[in-house]
LODREN-279962 format. One record per residue (C-alpha): residue in one letter; x, y, z. Coordinates in steps of 0.05 Angstrom, whole numbers, plus 5000, padded with zeros to 4 digits. Example, Ala and Ser with C-alpha at 12.3 -4.5 7.8 and 13.67 -1.06 7.14 Angstrom:
(site A,(5246,4910,5156))
(site S,(5273,4979,5143))
# end
This chain:
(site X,(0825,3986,5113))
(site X,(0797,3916,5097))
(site X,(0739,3892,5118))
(site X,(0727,3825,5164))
(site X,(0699,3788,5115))
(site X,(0742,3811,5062))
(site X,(0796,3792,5108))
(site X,(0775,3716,5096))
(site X,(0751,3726,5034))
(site X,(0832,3745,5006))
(site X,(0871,3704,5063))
(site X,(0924,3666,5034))
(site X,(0923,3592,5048))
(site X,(0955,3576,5111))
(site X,(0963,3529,5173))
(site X,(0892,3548,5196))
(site X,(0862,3530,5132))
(site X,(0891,3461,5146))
(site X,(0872,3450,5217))
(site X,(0797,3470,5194))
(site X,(0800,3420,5143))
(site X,(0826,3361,5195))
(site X,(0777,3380,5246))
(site X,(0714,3393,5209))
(site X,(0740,3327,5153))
(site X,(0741,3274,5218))
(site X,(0668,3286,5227))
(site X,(0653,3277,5158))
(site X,(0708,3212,5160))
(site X,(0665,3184,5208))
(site X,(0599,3206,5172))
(site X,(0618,3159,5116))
(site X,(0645,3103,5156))
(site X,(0580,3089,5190))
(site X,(0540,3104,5130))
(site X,(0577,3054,5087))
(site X,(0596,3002,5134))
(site X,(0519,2972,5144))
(site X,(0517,2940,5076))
(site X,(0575,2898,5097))
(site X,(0547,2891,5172))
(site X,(0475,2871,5142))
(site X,(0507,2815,5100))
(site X,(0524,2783,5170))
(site X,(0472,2805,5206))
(site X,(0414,2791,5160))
(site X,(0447,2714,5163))
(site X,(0444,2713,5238))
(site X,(0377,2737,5254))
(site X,(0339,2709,5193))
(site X,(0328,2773,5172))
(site X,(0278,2781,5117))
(site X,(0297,2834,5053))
(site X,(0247,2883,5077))
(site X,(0281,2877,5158))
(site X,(0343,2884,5122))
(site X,(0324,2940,5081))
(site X,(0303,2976,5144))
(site X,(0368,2967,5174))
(site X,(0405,2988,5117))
(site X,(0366,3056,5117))
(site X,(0347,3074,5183))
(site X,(0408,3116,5193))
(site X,(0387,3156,5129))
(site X,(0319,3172,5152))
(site X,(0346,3204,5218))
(site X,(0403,3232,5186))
(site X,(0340,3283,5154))
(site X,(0321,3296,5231))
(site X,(0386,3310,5258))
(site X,(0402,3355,5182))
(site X,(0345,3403,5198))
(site X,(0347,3408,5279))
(site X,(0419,3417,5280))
(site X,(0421,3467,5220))
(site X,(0373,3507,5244))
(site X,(0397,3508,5319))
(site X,(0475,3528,5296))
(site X,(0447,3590,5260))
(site X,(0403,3611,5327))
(site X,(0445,3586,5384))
(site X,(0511,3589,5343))
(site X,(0564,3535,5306))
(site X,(0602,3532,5365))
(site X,(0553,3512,5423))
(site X,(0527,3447,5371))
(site X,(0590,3433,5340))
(site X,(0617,3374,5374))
(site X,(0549,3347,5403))
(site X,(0530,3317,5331))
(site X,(0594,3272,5355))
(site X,(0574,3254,5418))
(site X,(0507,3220,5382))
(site X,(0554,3190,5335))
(site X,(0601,3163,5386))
(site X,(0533,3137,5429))
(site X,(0505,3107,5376))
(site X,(0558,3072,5346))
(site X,(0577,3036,5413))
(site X,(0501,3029,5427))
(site X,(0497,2986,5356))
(site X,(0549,2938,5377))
(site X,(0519,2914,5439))
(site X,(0458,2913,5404))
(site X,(0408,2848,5428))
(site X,(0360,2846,5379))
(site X,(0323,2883,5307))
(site X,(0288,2934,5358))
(site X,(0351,2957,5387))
(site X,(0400,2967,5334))
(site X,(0335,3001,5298))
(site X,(0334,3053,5352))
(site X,(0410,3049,5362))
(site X,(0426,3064,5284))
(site X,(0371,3124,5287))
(site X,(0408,3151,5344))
(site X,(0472,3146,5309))
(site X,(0429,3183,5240))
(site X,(0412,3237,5287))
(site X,(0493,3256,5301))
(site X,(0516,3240,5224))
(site X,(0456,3285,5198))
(site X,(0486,3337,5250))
(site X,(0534,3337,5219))
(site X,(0532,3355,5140))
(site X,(0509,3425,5154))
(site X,(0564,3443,5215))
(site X,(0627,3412,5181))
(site X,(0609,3439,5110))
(site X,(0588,3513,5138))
(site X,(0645,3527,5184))
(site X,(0696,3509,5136))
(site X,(0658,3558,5091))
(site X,(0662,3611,5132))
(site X,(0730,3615,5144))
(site X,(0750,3600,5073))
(site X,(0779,3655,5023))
(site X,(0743,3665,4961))
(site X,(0787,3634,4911))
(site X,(0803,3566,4946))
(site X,(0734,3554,4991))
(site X,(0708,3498,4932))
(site X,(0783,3471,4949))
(site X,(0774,3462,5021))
(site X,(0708,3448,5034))
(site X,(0719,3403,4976))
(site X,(0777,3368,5014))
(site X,(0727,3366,5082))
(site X,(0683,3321,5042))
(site X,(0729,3281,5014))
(site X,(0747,3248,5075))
(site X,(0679,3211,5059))
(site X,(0740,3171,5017))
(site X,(0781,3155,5067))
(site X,(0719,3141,5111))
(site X,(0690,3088,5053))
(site X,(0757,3060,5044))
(site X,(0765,3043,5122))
(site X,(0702,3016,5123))
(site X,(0713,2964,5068))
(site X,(0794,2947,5094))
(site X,(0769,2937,5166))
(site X,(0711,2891,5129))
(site X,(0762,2844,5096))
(site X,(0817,2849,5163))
(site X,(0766,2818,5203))
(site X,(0735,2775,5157))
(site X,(0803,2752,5134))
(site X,(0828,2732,5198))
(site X,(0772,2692,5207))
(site X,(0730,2734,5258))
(site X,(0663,2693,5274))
(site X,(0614,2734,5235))
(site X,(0572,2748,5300))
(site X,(0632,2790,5322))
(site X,(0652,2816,5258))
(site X,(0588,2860,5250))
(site X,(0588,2890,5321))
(site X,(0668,2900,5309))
(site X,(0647,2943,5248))
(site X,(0598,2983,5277))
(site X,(0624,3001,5341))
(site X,(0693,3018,5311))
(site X,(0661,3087,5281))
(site X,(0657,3111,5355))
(site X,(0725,3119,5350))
(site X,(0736,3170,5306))
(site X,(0689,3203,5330))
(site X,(0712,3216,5398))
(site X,(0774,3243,5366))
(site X,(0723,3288,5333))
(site X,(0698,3316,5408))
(site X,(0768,3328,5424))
(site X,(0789,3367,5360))
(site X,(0724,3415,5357))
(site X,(0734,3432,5427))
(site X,(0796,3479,5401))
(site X,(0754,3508,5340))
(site X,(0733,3586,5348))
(site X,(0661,3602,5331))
(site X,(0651,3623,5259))
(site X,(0678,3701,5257))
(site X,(0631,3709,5206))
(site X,(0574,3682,5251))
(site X,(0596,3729,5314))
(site X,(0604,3799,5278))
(site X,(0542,3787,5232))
(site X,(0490,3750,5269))
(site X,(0501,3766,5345))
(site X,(0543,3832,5336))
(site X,(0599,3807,5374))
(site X,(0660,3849,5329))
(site X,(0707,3841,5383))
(site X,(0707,3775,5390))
(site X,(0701,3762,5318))
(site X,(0765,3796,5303))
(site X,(0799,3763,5366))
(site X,(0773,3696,5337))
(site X,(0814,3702,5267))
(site X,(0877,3722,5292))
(site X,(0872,3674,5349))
(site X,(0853,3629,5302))
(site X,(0902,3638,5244))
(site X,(0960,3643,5298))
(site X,(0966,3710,5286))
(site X,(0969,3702,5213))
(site X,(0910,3753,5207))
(site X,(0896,3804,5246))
(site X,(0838,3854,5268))
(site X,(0826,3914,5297))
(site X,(0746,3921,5318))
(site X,(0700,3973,5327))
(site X,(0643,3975,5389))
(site X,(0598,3911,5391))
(site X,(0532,3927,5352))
(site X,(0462,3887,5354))
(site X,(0469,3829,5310))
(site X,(0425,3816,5247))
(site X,(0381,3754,5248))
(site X,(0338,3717,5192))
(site X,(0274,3682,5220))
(site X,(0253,3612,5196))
(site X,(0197,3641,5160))
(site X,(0233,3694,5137))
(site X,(0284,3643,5101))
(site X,(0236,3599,5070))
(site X,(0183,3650,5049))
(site X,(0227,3692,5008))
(site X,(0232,3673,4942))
(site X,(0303,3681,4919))
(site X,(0314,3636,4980))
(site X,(0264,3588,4959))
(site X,(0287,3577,4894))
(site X,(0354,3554,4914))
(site X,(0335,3509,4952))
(site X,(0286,3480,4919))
(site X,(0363,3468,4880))
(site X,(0404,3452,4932))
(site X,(0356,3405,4960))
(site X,(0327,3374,4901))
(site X,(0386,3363,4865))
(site X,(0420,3331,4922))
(site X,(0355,3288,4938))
(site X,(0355,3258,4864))
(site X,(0430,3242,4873))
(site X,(0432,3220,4939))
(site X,(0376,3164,4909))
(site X,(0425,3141,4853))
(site X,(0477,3139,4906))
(site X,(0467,3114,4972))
(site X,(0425,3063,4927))
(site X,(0475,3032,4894))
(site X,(0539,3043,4942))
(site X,(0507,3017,4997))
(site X,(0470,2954,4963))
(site X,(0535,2944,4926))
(site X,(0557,2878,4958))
(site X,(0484,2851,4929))
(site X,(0497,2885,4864))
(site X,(0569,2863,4858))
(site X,(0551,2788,4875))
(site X,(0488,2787,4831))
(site X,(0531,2810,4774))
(site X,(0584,2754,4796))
(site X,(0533,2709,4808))
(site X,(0551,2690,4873))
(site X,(0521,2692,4945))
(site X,(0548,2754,4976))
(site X,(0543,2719,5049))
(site X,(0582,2667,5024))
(site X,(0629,2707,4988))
(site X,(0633,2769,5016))
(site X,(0705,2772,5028))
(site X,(0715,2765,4950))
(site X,(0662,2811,4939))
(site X,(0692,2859,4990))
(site X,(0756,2861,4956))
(site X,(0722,2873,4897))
(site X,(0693,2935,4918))
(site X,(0753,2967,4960))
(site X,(0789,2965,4882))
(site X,(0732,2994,4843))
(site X,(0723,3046,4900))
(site X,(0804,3061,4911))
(site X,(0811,3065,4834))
(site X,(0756,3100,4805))
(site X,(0724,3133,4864))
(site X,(0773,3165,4904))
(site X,(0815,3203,4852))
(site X,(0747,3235,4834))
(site X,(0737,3259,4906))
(site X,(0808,3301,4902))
(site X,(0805,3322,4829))
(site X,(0738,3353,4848))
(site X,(0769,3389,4895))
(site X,(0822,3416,4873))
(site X,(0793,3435,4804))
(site X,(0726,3460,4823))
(site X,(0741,3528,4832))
(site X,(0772,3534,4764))
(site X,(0720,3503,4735))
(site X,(0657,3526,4773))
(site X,(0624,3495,4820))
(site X,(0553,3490,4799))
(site X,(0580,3475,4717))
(site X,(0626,3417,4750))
(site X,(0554,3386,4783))
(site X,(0527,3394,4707))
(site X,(0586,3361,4679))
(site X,(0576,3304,4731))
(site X,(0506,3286,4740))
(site X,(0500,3270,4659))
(site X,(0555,3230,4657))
(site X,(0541,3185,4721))
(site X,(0476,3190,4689))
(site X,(0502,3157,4626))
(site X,(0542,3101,4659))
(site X,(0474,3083,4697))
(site X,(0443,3088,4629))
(site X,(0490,3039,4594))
(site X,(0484,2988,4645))
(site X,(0422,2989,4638))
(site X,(0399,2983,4572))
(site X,(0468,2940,4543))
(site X,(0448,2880,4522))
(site X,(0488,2826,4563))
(site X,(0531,2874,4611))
(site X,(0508,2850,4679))
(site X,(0531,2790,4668))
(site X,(0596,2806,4632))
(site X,(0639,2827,4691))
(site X,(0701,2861,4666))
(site X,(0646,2916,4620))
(site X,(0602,2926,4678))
(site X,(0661,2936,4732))
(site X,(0684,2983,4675))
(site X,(0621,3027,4675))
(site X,(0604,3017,4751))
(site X,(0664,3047,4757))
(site X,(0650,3098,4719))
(site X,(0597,3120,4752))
(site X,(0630,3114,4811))
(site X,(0676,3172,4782))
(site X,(0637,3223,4756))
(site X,(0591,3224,4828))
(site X,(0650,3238,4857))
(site X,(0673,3274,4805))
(site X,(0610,3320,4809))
(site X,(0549,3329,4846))
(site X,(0568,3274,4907))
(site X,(0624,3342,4921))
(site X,(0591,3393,4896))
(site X,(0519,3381,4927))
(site X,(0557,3389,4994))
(site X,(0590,3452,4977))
(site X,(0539,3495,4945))
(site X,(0489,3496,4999))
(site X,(0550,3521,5046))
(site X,(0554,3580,5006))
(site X,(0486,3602,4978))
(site X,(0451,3628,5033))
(site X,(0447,3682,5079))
(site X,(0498,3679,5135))
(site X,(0439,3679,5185))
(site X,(0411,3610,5156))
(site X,(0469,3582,5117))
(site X,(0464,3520,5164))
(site X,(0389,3515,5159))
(site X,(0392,3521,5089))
(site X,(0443,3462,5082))
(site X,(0414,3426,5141))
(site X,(0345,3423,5102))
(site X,(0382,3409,5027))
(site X,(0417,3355,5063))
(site X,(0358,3327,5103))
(site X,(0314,3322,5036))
(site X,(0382,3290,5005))
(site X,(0385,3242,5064))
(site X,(0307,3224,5053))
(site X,(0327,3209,4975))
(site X,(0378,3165,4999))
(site X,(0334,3133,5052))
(site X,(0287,3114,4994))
(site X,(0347,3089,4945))
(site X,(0373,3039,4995))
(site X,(0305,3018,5017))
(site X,(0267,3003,4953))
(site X,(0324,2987,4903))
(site X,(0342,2911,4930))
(site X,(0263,2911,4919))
(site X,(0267,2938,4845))
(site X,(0342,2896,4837))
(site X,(0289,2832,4843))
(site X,(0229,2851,4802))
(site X,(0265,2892,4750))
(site X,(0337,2863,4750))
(site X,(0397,2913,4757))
(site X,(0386,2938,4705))
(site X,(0322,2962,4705))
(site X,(0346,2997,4782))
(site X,(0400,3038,4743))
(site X,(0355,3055,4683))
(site X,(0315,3092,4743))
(site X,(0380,3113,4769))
(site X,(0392,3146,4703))
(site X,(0325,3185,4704))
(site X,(0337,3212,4776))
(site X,(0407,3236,4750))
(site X,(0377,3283,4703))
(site X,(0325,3309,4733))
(site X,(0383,3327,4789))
(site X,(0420,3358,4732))
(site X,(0359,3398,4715))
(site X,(0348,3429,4791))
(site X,(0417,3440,4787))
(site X,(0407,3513,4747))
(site X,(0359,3543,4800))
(site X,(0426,3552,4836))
(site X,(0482,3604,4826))
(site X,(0558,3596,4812))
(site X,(0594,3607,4871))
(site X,(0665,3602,4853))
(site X,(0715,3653,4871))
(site X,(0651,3692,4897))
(site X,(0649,3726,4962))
(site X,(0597,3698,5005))
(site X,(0574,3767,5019))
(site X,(0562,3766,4939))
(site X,(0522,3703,4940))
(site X,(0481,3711,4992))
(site X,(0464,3782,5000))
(site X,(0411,3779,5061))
(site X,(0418,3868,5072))
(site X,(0395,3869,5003))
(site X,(0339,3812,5004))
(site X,(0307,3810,5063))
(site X,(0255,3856,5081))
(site X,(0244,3887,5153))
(site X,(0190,3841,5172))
(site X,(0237,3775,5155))
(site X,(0295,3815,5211))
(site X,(0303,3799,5281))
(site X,(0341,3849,5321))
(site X,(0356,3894,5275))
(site X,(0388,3965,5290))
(site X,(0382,4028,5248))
(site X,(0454,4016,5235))
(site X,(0445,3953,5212))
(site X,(0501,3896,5225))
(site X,(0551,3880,5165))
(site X,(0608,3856,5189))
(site X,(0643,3906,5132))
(site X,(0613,3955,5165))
(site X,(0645,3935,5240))
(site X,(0718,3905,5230))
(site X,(0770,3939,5200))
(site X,(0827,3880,5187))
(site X,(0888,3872,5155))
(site X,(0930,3821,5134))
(site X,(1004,3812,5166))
# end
C-alpha cells in the first residue's frame, strides 16, 4: 500500500492542483501589486509633500523592511501553530494596510501604514510557497509552485495598467496615488475568502501533530475524492525546535543558500524594478513626474515582453531542467546584462540598446533565481520548519531588497546608472556562488530532501514517541 506522502508525491495533476495554485497565487498577486506599485505612487507623492530623495527612499522601502518581520514571525508560527490557523491572517494585514495607506494624512502615517501592510506581504512568501509544496507531486511541484509565484506577473502588470488608467484619464495626482494603493486591498480580501476553504497541509497534520486521520480525510476531501486514504490510530507528532533547526549544520548550510542567494538577488532586483520609473526617465532624459505616463508605458512593454514570458517558461521548464542549475543559469546571465550596461561605453543614453539589455535582465531574473529563490526554500527543509526556513531566507531576501531600493537612487546620483548595475552585477554572482550550498530538488520527494528522522538528533525533537511519526509509517493511501 502507498504511503501518504508518496500519495502526493505520485498524484497526477488534477483540479486540486489548480485550486491550490489560484488560492495560494492571489496572495502572492497581491504581494507584488503593493510591492511594485510605490515607485509609481512615490513619483506623485514625493511631488505633493516635497518629499526629499532620502523621505522618498524610505517610503519606497519601508514595506521591504517589515516584509523581513512578518517572513520570520509568520514562518515560524505556521510550523508551531500550523499553515492553517495563519494562513489567511497575512491577508487581513494586507487588506488593513493597503486601505490604511490611502487615507493616509501625512509621511508618519503612510510610514506606519506601509510597515503594516510589509508585515501581511512578508506573511506571506513562506505560507503560499509551502503549502503549495506540500501538496505537490514530485515531478510537477517546480511547475506549480512555479506558477504560484508567477502571479507576481500578473500582480506587476496590474500595477503598471491601473498606473496609466488613472493617470490617462486625467485623475488629479493627489487621488491617483491613494487610488493605487488602496486598490491592493482588494485582492486581498478575495484572498480571506479563498483560504478559508483550503485544508491544512496533510503533510503538516500526519507528521508534525500526528493527526493521520485527519490527514488522510484532508486529501481526499481535498482532491474531491480524487485520492483517497485509509489511516491508521493518531500517533504523537514529531516536532523540530528553533534551535534545533538552526544549530544543525546540514540545516545551516542551506540556508546560509537559500537566504543568501535570495538576499543578493533580491538587492539587484527590487533595486532596479522598483526605482525603474527614475532609471527609465534618467536614461530618456526626462522628468519622470512630468512624464510618468510615457515612462509608465514604457515599462508595462519591457515588463509584458521580456519579463513575463520568463515567469511561465520558468515554470514550466524547471523541473526538466533542475531547479537549483536553472538559478545558475540565471543569476550569470542577469548578471551579464547588469554588467554590459554598465561598463558599455554610451548605452545609458542610447535608448533602443539599453531597453534591449534592461530587458534582458529583466528575463533571465525571471527566468532564474527571482522563481527559483521562491521555490527551493519550499522544499529543502524539514517538514517541521519548512516555513521557518523560507520565512527566514525570505526575510534576509526582503532586507537585501530593503537596502537595493533604499541606497541605489543614492548610488544612481553619485555613480550614474551605471555604476548601480556594475554593483548589481557583483551581487549577482556572489548569489550564483551561495547558490551551490543548496541541493537539487527536482522530481525529488520532499521526504528525500529534507530528511529530519535521519538528521536530527534526540535533543533537537519535541514530542517524540518511541515509534516515531513518519507519515509513511501512519497512512496507507491509494490512488483512485
Amino acid at each position: 500500500m502507498a504511503t501518504l506522502d508518496a500519495t502526493l508525491d505520485d498524484a497526477p495533476l488534477s483540479r486540486f492542483h489548480s485550486r491550490a495554485i489560484v488560492t495560494a497565487g492571489m496572495g502572492f498577486f497581491t504581494d507584488a501589486y503593493d510591492l511594485f506599485i510605490i515607485g509609481t505612487a512615490t513619483t506623485l507623492i514625493a511631488k505633493q509633500w516635497s518629499l526629499s530623495s532620502s523621505e522618498t527612499g524610505l517610503v519606497n522601502s519601508i514595506t521591504l523592511i517589515s516584509a523581513f518581520v512578518g517572513a520570520f514571525v509568520f514562518g515560524r508560527i505556521a510550523d508551531v501553530l500550523g499553515r492553517k490557523k495563519v494562513y489567511g491572517l497575512e491577508a487581513a494585514l494586507m487588506v488593513g494596510g493597503a486601505l490604511a495607506s490611502a487615507f493616509a494624512p501625512d509621511l508618519i502615517w503612510l510610514l506606519v501604514f506601509r510597515f503594516i501592510l510589509g508585515i501581511g506581504v512578508g506573511g506571506d512568501y513562506p505560507m503560499s510557497a509551502v503549502l503549495m509544496s506540500e501538496f505537490s507531486n514530485r515531478n510537477n511541484r517546480g511547475k506549480l509552485v512555479g506558477l504560484v509565484f508567477s502571479m507576481q506577473a500578473l500582480g506587476t502588470v496590474s500595477g503598471y495598467v491601473a498606473g496609466l488608467a488613472l493617470l490617462g484619464a486625467g485623475v488629479p495626482d493627489g487621488i491617483t496615488w491613494r487610488l493605487l494603493l488602496g486598490l491592493g486591498a482588494l485582492p486581498a480580501a478575495a484572498v480571506i475568502v479563498l483560504r478559508r476553504r483550503m485544508p491544512e497541509s496533510p503533510r503538516y497534520l500526519a507528521r508534525v501533530e500526528g493527526r493521520r486521520t485527519e490527514a488522510a480525510a484532508a486529501v481526499s476531501s481535498f482532491s474531491e475524492g480524487t485520492l483517497s486514504a485509509d489511516a491508521v490510530p493518531d500517533g504523537a507528532g514529531r516536532r523540530l525546535s528553533l534551535w534545533g533547526f538552526l544549530s544543525n549544520p546540514r540545516y545551516l548550510m542551506i540556508l546560509a543558500g537559500t537566504a543568501g542567494s535570495w538576499f543578493f538577488f533580491d538587492y539587484a532586483y527590487y533595486g532596479n524594478s522598483v526605482s525603474a520609473p527614475l532609471i527609465v526617465s534618467s536614461v530618456l532624459g526626462k522628468s519622470a513626474s512630468t512624464d510618468l505616463v510615457h515612462v509608465l508605458a514604457l515599462q508595462l512593454i519591457v515588463f509584458t515582453v521580456a519579463a513575463v514570458p520568463g515567469y511561465f517558461l520558468a515554470a514550466y521548464t524547471m523541473d526538466r531542467i533542475g531547479h537549483r542549475r536553472l538559478q545558475l543559469i540565471g543569476f550569470p546571465l542577469m548578471g551579464v546584462a547588469f554588467l554590459l550596461i554598465g561598463t558599455v561605453p554610451g548605452i545609458t543614453t542610447a535608448i533602443v540598446p539599453f531597453l534591449i539589455l534592461f530587458g534582458m535582465s529583466y528575463f533571465f531574473a525571471e527566468f532564474g533565481p527571482n522563481t527559483t529563490t521562491f521555490v527551493l526554500p519550499g522544499e529543502v527543509f524539514p517538514t517541521s520548519a519548512r516555513t521557518t526556513g523560507h520565512g527566514i531566507s525570505a526575510g534576509f531576501a526582503k532586507v537585501g531588497a530593503f537596502i537595493g531600493v533604499y541606497v541605489l537612487p543614492v548610488i544612481k546620483g553619485d555613480f550614474g546608472v551605471s555604476g548601480a548595475m556594475r554593483l548589481s552585477a557583483l551581487f549577482a554572482l556572489a548569489g550564483m556562488l551561495l547558490t551551490l550550498l543548496i541541493p537539487e530538488g527536482a522530481r525529488r520527494s520532499l521526504d528525500e530532501l529534507s530528511p529530519e528522522d535521519v538528521v536530527a538528533s534526540a535533543e533537537e525533537i519535541v514530542a517524540c514517541t518511541g515509534e516515531g511519526l513518519a507519515a509513511r509509517d501512519g497512512v496507507r493511501a491509494r490512488t483512485t
